[in-house]
C-alpha positions in Angstrom: -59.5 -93.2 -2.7 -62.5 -94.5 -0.8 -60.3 -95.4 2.2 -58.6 -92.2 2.3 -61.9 -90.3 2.7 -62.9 -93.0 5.0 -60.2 -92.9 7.2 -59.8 -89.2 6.7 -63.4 -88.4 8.4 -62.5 -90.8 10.8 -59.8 -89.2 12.7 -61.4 -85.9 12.0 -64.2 -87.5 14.4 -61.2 -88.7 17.1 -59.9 -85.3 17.2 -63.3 -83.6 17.7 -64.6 -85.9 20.3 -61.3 -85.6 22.2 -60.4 -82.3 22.3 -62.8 -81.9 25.5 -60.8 -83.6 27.1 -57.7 -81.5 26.6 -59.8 -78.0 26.4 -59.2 -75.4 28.3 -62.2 -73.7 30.0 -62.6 -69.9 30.9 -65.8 -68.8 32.9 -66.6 -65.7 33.3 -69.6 -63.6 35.2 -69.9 -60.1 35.5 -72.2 -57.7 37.1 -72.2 -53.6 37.7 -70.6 -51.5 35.7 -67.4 -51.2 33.9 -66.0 -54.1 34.7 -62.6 -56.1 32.8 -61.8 -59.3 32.5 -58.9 -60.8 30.2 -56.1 -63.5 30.1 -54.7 -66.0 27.5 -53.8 -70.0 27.8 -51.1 -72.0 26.1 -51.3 -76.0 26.5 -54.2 -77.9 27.8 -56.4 -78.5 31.2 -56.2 -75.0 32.5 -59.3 -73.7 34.2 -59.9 -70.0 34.8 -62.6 -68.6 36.4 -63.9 -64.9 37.1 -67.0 -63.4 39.6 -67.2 -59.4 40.0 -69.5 -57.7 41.1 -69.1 -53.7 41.8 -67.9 -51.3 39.2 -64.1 -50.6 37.2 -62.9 -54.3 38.6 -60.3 -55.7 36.1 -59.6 -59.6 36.6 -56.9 -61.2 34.4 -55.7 -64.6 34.0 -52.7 -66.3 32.3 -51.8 -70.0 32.0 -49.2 -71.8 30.2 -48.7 -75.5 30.9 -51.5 -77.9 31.6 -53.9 -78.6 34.3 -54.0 -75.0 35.9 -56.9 -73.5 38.1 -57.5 -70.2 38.2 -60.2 -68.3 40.6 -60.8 -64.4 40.9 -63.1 -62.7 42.7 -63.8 -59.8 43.5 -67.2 -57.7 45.0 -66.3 -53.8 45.5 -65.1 -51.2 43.4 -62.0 -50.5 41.5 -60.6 -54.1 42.4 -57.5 -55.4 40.8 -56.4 -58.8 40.4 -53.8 -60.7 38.2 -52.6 -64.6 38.2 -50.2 -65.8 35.8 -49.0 -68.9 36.1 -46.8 -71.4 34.3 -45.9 -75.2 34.8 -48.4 -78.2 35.8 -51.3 -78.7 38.0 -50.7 -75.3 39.7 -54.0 -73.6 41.8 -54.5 -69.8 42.4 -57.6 -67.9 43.9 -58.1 -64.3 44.7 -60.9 -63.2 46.8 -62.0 -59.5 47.2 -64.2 -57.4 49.3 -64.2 -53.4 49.8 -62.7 -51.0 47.2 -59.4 -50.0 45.6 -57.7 -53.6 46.2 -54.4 -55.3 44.1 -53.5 -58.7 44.4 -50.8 -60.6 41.9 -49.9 -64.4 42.2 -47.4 -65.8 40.1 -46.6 -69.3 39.8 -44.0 -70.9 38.1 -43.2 -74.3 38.7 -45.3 -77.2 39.4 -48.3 -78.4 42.4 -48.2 -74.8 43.5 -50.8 -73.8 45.5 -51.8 -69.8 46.5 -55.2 -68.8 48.4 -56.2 -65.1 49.1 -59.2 -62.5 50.4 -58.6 -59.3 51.3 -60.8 -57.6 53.1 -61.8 -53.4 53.5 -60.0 -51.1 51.4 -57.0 -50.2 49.9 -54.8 -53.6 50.1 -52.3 -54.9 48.3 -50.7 -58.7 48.2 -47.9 -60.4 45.7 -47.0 -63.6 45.9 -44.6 -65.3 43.8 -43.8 -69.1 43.8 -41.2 -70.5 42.4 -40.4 -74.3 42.3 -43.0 -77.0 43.4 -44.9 -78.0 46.0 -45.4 -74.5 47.6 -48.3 -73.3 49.6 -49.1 -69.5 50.5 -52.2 -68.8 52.3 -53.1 -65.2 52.8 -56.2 -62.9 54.1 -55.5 -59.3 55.2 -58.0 -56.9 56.9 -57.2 -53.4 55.7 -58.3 -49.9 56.8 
């Protein structure tokens, strides 16, 4: 009975000291007013990351898979932004400056990568990747 306790607290302390290691890790920093930020992960190493700064920005974020890195953000007003991605070891970042913006990047697949910044007001980008290895760069200077 001894050894059962024993080895019982024993992997209790292996699984807490390594589930670091397989966490998942969502940062968030908001300032202004009214403000959203929201997502969900499934499986293990995602990152996800969120900066606004203005007022009525939303920000969301899902991942499903492992090793994912997510970025958004966004300075301005009434800024939307959206990444979902699924697979391994994909990257996606949104950058956003001026009002009244929409970007969505979806991954699915594997060692995607998609960049972003849009800049003024009113624009609009969606990228979807499909497969692996792809690479979409973009930055648009709207009215």
């Amino acid at each position: 009975m001894k050894r059962t306790i024993i080895t019982t607290a024993v992997a209790a302390i292996i699984a807490i000291t390594a589930a670091p290691a397989m966490a998942n890790d969502v940062f968030v920093q908001q300032y202004g007013y009214s403000n959203a930020a929201g997502g969900n992960q499934s499986g293990w190493g995602h990152k996800f990351g969120v900066h606004q700064s203005g007022k009525w920005n939303t920000a969301k974020g899902r991942q499903t898979g492992g090793n994912n890195v997510g970025a958004i953000g966004q300075q301005g007003n009434n800024n939307y932004a959206d990444t979902w991605q699924q697979g391994w070891n994909n990257a996606a970042g949104v950058g956003q400056f001026g009002d009244n913006h929409t970007t969505i990047i979806t991954q699915d697949g594997n060692g995607n990568i998609a960049a972003g910044v849009q800049v003024g007001n009113g624009c609009n980008a969606n990228v979807v990747q499909a497969g692996s290895g792809n690479i979409t760069a973009f930055v648009q200077a709207c009215p």
